[in-house]
C-alpha positions as MATLAB code, in Angstrom:
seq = 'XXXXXXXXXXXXXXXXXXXXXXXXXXXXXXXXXXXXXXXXXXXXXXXXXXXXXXXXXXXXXXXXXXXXXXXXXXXXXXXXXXXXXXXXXXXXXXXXXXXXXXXXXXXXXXXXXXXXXXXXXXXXXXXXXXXXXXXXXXXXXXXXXXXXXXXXXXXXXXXXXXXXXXXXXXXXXXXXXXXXXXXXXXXXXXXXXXXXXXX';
ca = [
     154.486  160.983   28.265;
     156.536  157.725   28.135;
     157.354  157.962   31.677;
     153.844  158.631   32.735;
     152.303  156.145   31.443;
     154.929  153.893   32.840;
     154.416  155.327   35.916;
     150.352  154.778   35.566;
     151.426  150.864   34.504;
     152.930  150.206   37.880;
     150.451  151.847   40.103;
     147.516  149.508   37.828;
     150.260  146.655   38.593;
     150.704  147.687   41.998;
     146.426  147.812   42.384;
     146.269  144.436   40.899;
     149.186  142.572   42.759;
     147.438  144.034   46.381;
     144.298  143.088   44.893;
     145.689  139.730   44.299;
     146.645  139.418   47.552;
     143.912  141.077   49.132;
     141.574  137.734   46.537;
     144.277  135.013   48.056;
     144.240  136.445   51.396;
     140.325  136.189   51.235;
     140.347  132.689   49.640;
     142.853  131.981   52.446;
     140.427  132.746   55.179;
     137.688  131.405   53.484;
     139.558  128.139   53.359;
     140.268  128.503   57.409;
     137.140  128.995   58.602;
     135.460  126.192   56.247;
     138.247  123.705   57.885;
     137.275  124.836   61.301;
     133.932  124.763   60.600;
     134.535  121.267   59.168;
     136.547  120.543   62.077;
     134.027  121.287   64.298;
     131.278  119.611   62.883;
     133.299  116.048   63.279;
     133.816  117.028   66.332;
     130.330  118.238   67.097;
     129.845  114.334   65.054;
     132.052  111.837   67.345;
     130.534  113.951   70.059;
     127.029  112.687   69.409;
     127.982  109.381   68.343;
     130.124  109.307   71.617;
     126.574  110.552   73.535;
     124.691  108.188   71.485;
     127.079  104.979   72.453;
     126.828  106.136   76.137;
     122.715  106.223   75.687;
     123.139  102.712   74.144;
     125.281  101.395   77.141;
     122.964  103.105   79.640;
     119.556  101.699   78.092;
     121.125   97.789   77.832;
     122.750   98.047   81.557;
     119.265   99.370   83.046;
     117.659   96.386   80.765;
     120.322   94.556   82.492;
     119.888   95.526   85.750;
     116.417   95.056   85.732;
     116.297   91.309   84.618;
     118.983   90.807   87.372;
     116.850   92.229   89.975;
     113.811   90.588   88.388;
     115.332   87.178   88.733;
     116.637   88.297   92.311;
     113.141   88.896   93.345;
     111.725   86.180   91.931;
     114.405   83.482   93.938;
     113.928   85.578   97.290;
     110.081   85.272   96.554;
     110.524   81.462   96.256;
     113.177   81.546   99.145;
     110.728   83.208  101.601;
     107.459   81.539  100.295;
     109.256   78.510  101.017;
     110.127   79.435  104.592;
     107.347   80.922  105.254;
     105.461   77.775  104.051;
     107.637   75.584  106.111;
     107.298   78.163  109.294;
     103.503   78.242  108.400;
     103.196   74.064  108.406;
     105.852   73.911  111.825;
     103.546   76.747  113.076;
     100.160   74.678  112.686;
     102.083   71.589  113.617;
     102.729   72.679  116.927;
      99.297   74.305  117.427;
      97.723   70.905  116.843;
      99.921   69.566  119.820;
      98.449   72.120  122.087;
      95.127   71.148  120.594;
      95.517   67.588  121.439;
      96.759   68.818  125.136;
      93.973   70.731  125.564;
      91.305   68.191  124.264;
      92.938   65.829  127.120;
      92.312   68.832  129.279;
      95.966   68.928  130.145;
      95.592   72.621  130.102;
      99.157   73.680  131.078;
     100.688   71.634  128.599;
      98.359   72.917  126.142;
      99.131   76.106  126.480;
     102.927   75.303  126.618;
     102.800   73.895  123.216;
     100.768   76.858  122.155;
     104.066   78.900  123.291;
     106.405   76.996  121.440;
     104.389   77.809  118.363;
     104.936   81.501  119.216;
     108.962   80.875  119.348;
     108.118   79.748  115.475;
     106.160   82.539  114.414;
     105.987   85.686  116.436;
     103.960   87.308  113.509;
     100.518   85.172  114.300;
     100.873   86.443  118.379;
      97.181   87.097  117.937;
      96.049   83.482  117.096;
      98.007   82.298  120.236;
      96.850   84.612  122.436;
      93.475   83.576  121.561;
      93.869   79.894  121.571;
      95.279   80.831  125.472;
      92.063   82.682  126.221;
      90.035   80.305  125.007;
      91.869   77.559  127.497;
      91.384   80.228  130.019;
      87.833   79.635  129.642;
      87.679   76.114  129.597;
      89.469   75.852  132.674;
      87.271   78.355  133.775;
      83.811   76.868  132.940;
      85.441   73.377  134.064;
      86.282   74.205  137.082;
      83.047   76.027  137.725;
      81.137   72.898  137.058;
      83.262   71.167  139.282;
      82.803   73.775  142.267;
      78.856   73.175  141.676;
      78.893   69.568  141.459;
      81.428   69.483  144.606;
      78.667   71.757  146.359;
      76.250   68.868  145.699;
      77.966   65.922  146.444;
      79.074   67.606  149.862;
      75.335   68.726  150.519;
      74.258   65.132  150.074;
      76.531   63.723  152.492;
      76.760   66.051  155.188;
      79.906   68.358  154.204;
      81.761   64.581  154.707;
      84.464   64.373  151.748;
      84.379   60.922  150.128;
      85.416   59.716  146.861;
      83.575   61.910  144.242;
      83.754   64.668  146.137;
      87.902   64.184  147.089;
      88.619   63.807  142.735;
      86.646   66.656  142.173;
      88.719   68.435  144.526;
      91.816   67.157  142.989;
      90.768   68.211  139.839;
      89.745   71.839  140.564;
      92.783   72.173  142.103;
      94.837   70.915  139.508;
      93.074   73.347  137.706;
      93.228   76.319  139.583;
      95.632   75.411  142.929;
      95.812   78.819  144.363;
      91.796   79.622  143.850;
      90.118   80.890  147.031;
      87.901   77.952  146.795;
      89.240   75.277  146.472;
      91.958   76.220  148.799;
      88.425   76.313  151.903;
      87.972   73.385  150.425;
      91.348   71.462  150.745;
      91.325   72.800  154.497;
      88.347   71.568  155.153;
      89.111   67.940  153.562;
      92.373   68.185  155.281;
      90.253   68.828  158.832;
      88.404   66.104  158.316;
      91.519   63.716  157.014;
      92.752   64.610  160.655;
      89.683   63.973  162.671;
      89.463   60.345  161.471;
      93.404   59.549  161.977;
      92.174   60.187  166.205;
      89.688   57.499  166.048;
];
C-alpha cells in the first residue's frame, strides 16, 4: 500500500511540476508578447512623432516658401512697374517729338520719331500705327488742298508758273515727290523754266 501511494505522490508531483512549468511557460509568453507589444507601440510612437516632426517641417518650409515668393513677387512687381513706368514716360516722350514734327508739318520726321517710339515699346504697335495713319492723312488732305489751290493760281494766270504757284509745287512735292501729279506738274514748270532761258 506504502509503495502505491508513493507511487500516486510522484505522479501528483510529477502533474504539478509540468503544471508548473506548463503556469511559467505561460507567464513566460505572456511576458513576450506584452514586451513586443510594448515594443511595438514605441515604435508605432517615435513613428508618429517622427511623421508628426516631418508635418511640422513641411507646414513651416511651405510658410516659408511662400513669404519668399511673396516678397519675390512683390520686388519683380516694383522692378517691372518701374520699367514699365520709365518705358511708358520714354515711350510718350518720344511720341511728343513726332507730335511736334508733325505740327511743323515735317511729316517724315514725324513719323521717324513715331518709329523710334516703337524701338521703345513694341507692345503699343497699335498707337503708332495710328499716329502714322493719321499723318498719312494730313499729308493727304494737305496736299490735296495744295493740288486745288495750284489749279487756281495756274487758271488765273494762264497755266504760267510764278511764285505761289512754283512753292505750292515745292511743297506738294515735298509731300508726295513721286505723285502722278505733281510729277505733270514739275514737267510742265520745268517746260516753261526752259522756254524763257531761249529768250
Amino acid at each position: 500500500g506504502k509503495m502505491g501511494e508513493f507511487r500516486q505522490s510522484l505522479r501528483t508531483r510529477s502533474t504539478y511540476l509540468r503544471l508548473e512549468d506548463l503556469c511559467r511557460q505561460i507567464d513566460l509568453d505572456i511576458r513576450k508578447k506584452e514586451d513586443e507589444r510594448r515594443r511595438a507601440e514605441e515604435r508605432e510612437a517615435k513613428e508618429r512623432a517622427r511623421r508628426e516632426r516631418a508635418e511640422r517641417f513641411r507646414k513651416r518650409m511651405r510658410h516659408r516658401i511662400k513669404v519668399v515668393l511673396g516678397m519675390a513677387a512683390v520686388v519683380l512687381a516694383v522692378v517691372l512697374g518701374v520699367r514699365y513706368f520709365d518705358m511708358d514716360t520714354k515711350f510718350d516722350e518720344q511720341m511728343a517729338v513726332g507730335d511736334r514734327w508733325l505740327a511743323e508739318k515735317d511729316y517724315g520726321r514725324a513719323v521717324a520719331e513715331y518709329r523710334k517710339a516703337l524701338q521703345i515699346d513694341s507692345g503699343r504697335a497699335e498707337e503708332v500705327n495710328g499716329k502714322e495713319a493719321y499723318v498719312q492723312s494730313v499729308m493727304r488732305a494737305e496736299f490735296g488742298m495744295l493740288l486745288d489751290e495750284l489749279r487756281t493760281i495756274l487758271k488765273a494766270d494762264r497755266n504760267r508758273f510764278n511764285d505761289d504757284s512754283g512753292q505750292r509745287l515745292d511743297r506738294m512735292l515735298e509731300i508726295f515727290p513721286e505723285d502722278e501729279a505733281a510729277q505733270r506738274y514739275q514737267r510742265m514748270r520745268e517746260r516753261q523754266q526752259k522756254g524763257r532761258r531761249k529768250y
